[in-house]
C-alpha positions in Angstrom: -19.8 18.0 15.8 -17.1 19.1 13.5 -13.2 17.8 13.7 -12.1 21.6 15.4 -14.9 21.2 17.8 -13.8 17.8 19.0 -10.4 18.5 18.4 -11.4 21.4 21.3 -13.4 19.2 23.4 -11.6 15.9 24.0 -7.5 16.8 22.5 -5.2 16.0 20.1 -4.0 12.9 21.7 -7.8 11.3 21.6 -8.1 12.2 17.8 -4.5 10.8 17.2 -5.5 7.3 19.2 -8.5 7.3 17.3 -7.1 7.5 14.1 -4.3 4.8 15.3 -7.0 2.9 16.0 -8.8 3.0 12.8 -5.6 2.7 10.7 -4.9 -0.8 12.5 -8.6 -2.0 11.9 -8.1 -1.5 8.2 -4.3 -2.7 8.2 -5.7 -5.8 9.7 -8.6 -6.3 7.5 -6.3 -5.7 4.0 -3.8 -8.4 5.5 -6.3 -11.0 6.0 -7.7 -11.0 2.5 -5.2 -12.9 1.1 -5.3 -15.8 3.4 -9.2 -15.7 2.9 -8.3 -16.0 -1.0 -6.2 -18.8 -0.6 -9.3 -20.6 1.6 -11.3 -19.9 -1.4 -9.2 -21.4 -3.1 -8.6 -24.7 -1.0 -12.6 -25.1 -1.2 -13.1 -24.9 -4.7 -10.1 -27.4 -5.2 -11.4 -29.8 -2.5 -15.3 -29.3 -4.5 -13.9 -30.2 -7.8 -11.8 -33.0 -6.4 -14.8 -34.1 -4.7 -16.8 -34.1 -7.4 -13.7 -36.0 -9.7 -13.7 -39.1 -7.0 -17.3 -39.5 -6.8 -18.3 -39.6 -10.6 -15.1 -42.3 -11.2 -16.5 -44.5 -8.4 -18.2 -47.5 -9.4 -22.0 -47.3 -7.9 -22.6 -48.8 -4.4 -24.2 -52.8 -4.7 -27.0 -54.4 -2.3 -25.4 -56.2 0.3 -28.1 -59.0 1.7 -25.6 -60.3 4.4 -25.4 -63.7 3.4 -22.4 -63.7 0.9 -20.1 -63.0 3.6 -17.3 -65.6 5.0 -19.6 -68.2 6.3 
């Protein structure tokens, strides 16, 4: 079905909502790239800081239980 021949079957209003419709799906997908960036962003921050913390930490010793406070 070409554009004249739905343009004829259903009106100009339904194409017009339909292209409303269509620019506000991709409106709303180009706006929410940036806030995806900046997650990006957070994660690989929150990796390397993870990774920082964890290499300068001393390694974990055997606890038997019996040097305690008794």
């Amino acid at each position: 079905m070409s554009m004249f021949e739905a343009l004829d079957r259903v009106g100009t209003a339904a194409l017009l909502r339909f292209l409303v419709v269509l620019l506000l799906f991709v409106a709303l997908h180009l706006a929410r790239q940036p806030f995806r960036l900046a997650d990006w962003l957070l994660m690989q921050g929150m990796r390397w800081l993870n990774a920082q913390v964890t290499t300068a930490l001393p390694p974990r010793t055997q606890h038997t239980g019996k040097e305690g406070w008794g």
